[in-house]
C-alpha positions as CSV (number, residue, x, y, z in Angstrom):
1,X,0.0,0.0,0.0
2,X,1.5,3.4,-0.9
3,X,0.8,7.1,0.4
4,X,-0.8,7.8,-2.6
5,X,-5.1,8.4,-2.4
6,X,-6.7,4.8,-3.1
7,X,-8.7,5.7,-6.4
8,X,-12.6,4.4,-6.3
9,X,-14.2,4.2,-9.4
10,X,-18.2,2.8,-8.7
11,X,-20.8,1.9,-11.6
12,X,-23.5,4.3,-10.4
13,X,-26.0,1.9,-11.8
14,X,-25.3,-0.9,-10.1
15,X,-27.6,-2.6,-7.9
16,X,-26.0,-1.7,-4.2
17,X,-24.4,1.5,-5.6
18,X,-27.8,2.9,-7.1
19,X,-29.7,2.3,-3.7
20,X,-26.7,4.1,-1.7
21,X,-26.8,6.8,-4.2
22,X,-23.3,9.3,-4.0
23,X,-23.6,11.2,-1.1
24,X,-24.2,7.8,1.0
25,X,-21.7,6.4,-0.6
26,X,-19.3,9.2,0.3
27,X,-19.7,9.3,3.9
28,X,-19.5,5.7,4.2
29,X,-16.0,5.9,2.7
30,X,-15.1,8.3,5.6
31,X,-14.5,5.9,7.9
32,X,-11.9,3.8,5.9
33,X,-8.0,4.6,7.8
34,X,-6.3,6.2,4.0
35,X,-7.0,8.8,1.7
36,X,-9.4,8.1,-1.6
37,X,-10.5,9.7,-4.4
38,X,-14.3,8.5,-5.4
39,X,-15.1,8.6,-9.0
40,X,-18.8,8.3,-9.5
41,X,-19.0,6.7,-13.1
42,X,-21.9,6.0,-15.8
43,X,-21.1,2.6,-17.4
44,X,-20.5,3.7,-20.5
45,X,-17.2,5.4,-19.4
46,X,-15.9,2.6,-17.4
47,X,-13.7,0.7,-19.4
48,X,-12.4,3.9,-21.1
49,X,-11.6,5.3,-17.6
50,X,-10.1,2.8,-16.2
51,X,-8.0,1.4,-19.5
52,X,-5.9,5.4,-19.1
53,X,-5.3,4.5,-15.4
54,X,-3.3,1.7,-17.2
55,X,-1.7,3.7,-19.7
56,X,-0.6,6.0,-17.7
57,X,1.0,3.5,-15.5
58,X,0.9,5.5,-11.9
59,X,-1.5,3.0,-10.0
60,X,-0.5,-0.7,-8.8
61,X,-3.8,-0.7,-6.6
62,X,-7.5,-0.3,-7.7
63,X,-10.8,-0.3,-6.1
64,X,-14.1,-1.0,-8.4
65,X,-17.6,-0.6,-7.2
66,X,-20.7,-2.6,-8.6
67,X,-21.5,-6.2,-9.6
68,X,-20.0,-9.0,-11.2
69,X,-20.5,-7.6,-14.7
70,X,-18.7,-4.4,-13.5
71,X,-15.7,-6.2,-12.1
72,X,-15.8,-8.3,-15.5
73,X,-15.0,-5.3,-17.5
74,X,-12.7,-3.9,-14.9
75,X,-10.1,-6.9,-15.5
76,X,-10.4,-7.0,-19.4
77,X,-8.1,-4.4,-18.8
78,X,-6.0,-5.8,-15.6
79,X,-4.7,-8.7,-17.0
80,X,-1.0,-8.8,-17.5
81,X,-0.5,-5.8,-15.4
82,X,0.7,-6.1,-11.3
83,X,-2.5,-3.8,-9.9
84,X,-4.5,-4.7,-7.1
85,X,-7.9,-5.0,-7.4
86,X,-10.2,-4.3,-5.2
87,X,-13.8,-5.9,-5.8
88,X,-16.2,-3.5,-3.8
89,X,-19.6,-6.0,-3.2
90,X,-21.8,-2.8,-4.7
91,X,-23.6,-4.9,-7.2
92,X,-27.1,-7.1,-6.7
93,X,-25.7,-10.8,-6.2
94,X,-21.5,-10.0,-6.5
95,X,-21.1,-13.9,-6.9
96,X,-17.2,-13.1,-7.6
97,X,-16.7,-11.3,-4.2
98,X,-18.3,-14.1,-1.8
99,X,-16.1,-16.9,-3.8
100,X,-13.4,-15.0,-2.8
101,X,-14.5,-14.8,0.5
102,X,-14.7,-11.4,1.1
103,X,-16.8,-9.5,3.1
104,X,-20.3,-9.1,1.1
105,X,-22.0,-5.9,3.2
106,X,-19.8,-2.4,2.4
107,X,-19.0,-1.9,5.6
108,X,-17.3,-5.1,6.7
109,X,-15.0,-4.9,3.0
110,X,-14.2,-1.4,4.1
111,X,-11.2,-2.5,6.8
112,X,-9.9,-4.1,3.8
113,X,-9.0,-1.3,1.7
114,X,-6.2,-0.2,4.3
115,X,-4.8,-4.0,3.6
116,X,-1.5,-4.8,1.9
117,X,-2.1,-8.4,1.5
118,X,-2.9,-9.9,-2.2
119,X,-3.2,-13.1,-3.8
120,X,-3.0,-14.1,-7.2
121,X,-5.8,-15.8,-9.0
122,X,-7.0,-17.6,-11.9
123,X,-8.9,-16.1,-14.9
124,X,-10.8,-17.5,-17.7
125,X,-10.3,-16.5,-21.3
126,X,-13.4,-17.4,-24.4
127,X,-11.8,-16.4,-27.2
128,X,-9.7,-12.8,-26.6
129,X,-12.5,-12.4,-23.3
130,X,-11.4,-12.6,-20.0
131,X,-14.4,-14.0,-17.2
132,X,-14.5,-14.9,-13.5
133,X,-17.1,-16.5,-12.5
134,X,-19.1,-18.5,-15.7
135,X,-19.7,-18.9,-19.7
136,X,-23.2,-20.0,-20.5
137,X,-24.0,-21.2,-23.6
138,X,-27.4,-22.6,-25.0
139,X,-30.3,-22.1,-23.2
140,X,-29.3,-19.4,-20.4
141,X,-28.3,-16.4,-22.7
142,X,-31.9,-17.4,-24.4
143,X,-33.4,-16.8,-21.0
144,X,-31.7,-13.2,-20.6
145,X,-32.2,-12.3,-24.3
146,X,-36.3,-12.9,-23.3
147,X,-35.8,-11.1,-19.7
148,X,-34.4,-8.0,-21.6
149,X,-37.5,-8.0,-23.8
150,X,-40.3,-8.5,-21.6
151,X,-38.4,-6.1,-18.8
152,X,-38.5,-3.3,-22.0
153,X,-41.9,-4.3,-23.3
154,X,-43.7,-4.9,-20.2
155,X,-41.7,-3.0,-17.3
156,X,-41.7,-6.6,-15.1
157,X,-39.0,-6.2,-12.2
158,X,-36.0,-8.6,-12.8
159,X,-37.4,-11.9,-10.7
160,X,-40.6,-12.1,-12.3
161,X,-39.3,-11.8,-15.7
162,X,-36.3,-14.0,-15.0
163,X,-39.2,-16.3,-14.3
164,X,-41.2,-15.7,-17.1
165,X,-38.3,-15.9,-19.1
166,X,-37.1,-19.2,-17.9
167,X,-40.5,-20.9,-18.5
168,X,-41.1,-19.6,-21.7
169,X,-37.5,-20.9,-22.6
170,X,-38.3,-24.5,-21.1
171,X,-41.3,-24.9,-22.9
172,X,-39.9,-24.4,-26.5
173,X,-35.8,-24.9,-25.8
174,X,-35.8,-28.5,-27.9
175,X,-32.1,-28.6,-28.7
176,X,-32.4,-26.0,-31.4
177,X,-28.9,-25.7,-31.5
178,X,-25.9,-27.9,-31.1
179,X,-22.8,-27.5,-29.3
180,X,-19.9,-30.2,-29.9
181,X,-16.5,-30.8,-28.1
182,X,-13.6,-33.3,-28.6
183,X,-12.4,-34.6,-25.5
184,X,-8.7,-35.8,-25.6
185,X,-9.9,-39.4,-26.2
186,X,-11.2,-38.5,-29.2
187,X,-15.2,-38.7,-27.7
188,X,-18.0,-36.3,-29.1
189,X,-19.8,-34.2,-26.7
190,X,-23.0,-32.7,-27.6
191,X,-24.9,-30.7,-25.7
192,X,-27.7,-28.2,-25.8
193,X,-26.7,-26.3,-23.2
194,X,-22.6,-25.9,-22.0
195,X,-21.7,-24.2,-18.5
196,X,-18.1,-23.5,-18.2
197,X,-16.7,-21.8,-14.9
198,X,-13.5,-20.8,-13.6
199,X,-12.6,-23.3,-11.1
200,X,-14.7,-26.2,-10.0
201,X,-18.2,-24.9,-8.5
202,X,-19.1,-26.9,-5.2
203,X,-22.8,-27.7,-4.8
204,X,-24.4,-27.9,-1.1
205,X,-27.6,-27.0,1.0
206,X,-26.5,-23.1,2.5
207,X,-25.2,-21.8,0.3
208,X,-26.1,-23.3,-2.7
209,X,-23.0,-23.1,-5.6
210,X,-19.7,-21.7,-4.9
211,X,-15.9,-22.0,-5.7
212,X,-13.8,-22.9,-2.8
213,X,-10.7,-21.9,-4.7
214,X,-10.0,-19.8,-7.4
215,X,-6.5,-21.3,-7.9
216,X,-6.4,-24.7,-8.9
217,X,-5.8,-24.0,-12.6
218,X,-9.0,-25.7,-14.1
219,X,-11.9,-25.0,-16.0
220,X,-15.0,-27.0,-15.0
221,X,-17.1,-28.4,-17.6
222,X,-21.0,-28.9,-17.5
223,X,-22.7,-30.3,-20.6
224,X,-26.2,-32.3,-20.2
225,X,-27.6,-34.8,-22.6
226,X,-31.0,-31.8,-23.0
227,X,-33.1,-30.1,-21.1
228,X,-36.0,-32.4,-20.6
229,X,-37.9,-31.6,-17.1
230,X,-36.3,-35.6,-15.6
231,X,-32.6,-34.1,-16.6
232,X,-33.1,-31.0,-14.6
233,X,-34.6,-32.7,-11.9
234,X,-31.6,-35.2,-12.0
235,X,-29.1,-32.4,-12.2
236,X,-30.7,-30.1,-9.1
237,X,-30.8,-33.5,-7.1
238,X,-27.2,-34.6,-7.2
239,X,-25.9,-30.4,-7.2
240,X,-27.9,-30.3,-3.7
241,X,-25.5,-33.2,-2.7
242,X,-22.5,-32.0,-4.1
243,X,-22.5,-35.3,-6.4
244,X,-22.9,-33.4,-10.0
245,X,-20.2,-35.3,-11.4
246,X,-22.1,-38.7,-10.5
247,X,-25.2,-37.7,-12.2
248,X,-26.1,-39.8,-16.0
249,X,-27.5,-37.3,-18.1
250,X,-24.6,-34.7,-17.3
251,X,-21.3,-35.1,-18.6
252,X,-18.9,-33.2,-16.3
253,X,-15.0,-32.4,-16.4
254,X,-12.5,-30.8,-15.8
255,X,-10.0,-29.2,-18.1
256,X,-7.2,-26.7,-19.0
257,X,-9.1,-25.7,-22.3
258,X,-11.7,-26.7,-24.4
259,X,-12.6,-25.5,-28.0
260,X,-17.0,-25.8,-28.9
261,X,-18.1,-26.4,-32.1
262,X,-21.4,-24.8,-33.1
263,X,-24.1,-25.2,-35.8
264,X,-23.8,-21.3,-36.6
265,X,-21.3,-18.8,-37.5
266,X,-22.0,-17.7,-34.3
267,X,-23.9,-17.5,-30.6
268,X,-25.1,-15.6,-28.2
269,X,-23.5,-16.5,-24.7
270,X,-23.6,-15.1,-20.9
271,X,-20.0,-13.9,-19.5
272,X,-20.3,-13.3,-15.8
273,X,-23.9,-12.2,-16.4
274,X,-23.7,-10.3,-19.4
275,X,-25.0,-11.1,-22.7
276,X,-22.6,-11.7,-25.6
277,X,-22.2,-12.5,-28.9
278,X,-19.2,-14.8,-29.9
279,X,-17.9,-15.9,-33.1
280,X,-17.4,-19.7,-33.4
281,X,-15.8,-22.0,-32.7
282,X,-15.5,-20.8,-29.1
283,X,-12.3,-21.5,-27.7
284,X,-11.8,-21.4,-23.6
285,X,-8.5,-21.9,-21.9
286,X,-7.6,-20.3,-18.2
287,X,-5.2,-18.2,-17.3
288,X,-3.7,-19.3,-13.9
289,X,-2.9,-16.8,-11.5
290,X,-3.2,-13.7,-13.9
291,X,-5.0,-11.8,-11.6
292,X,-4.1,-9.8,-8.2
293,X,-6.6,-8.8,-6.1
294,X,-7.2,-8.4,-1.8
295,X,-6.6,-10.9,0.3
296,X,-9.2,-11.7,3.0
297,X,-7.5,-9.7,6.7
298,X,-8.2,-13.0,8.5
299,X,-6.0,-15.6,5.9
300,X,-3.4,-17.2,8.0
301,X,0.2,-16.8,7.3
């Protein structure tokens, strides 16, 4: 940690951050022990910002404010460089910030932005995009492609037209398109629907999917057989038991990298929550330990 002021630059549209509003947000940031600068930023002008705090090469540490998706964009351009990151949890679910297992309320993260411990981490890459938590293909980013347009159309909040969303999707979603991977013994996988995450996801009754580690230099690979109502009921049952990788219609691995065929020129996937369009074939490999960011206060030595 140097003398210099610890620059904060917050999505002001993110979930936690929009509720809090600026002012909040500012006297909150009184009570952490340094000097910071708050930057209170639209979207738009995040990436932008934060890639000429690179260029101009005068920061090794960095706080960011909002959800996963935030965060996401934040490292697209931290990669390859030595900065800190610090993941504030001002986002709805910040799925990235519990796996770490950092403090998920703002004022219990604050004590850490006086910390000097870091840890490096691994990072996903689908073709030249870096991820965190999860790439969804198939069926999800059909989900939040419908969410988007009944949330426009009909002004639902998020949960019911997640919902609505997910049902409409279940009721048509009959493999109308193919992914297909190679596995190193030559077998074809195809699948409907591919999950790959960062590290291996655990599956258990509190608190329902996590990573215990974001180290271990793996990819973890969940492809079912479809999406027929007895699959999904077979998946959620072994996940709720931590036994995904015992379950028959789910083929589940884990791997270094993987390249997907698809029946298309190209597909719409979900990166850390956001929806993207990728070119195919989509080709996933991890980056181990490419990342820097806090380390939890209480990690013994």
């Amino acid at each position: 940690m140097t003398s210099e002021p610890l620059l904060i630059l917050v999505n002001r549209k993110a979930g936690t951050a929009k509720k809090m509003g600026h002012t909040r947000l500012l006297e909150t940031l009184e009570r952490v022990n340094r000097s910071v600068q708050l930057h209170w930023l639209d979207p738009a002008d995040l990436s932008a910002y934060i890639q000429q705090l690179v260029d101009d090469g005068n920061i090794n540490e960095l706080a960011v404010g909002g959800g996963d998706g935030t965060i996401n964009h934040t490292i697209q351009h931290l990669i390859g460089t030595n900065i800190v990151l610090f993941p504030l949890p001002l986002g709805t679910m910040n799925h990235f910030v519990k796996d770490l297992d950092l403090p998920v309320r703002l004022e219990e993260f604050l004590p850490l932005l006086n910390s000097n411990r870091s840890r490096q981490i691994d990072v996903g890459c689908v073709n030249s995009h870096y991820f965190l938590n999860n790439v969804s293909l198939g069926m999800y980013p059909r989900v939040v492609r419908y969410r988007g347009v009944i949330r426009f159309s009909q002004r639902f909040p998020k949960l019911i037209a997640t919902a609505y969303a997910l049902t409409k999707v279940l009721l048509r979603h009959q493999s109308r398109r193919s992914f297909t991977w190679r596995t190193d013994k030559g077998d074809d996988i195809s699948s409907p629907v591919f999950l790959i995450a960062n590290n291996r996801y655990k599956f258990d009754m509190t608190s329902l999917v996590h990573r215990e580690r974001l180290d271990e230099g793996r990819l973890m690979i969940i492809a079912p057989t479809d999406v027929r109502l007895p699959t999904l009921l077979e998946a959620i049952l072994y996940a709720w038991t931590d036994r995904i990788e015992y379950a028959s219609r789910l083929d589940v691995r884990a791997v270094k990298d993987i390249v997907i065929n698809v029946d298309s020129d190209s597909t719409h996937a979900v990166i850390d929550g956001e929806l993207i369009r990728l070119d195919a074939p989509i080709k996933l490999h991890l980056k181990k330990a490419a990342l820097r960011v806090v380390d939890s206060l209480d990690t013994d030595d």
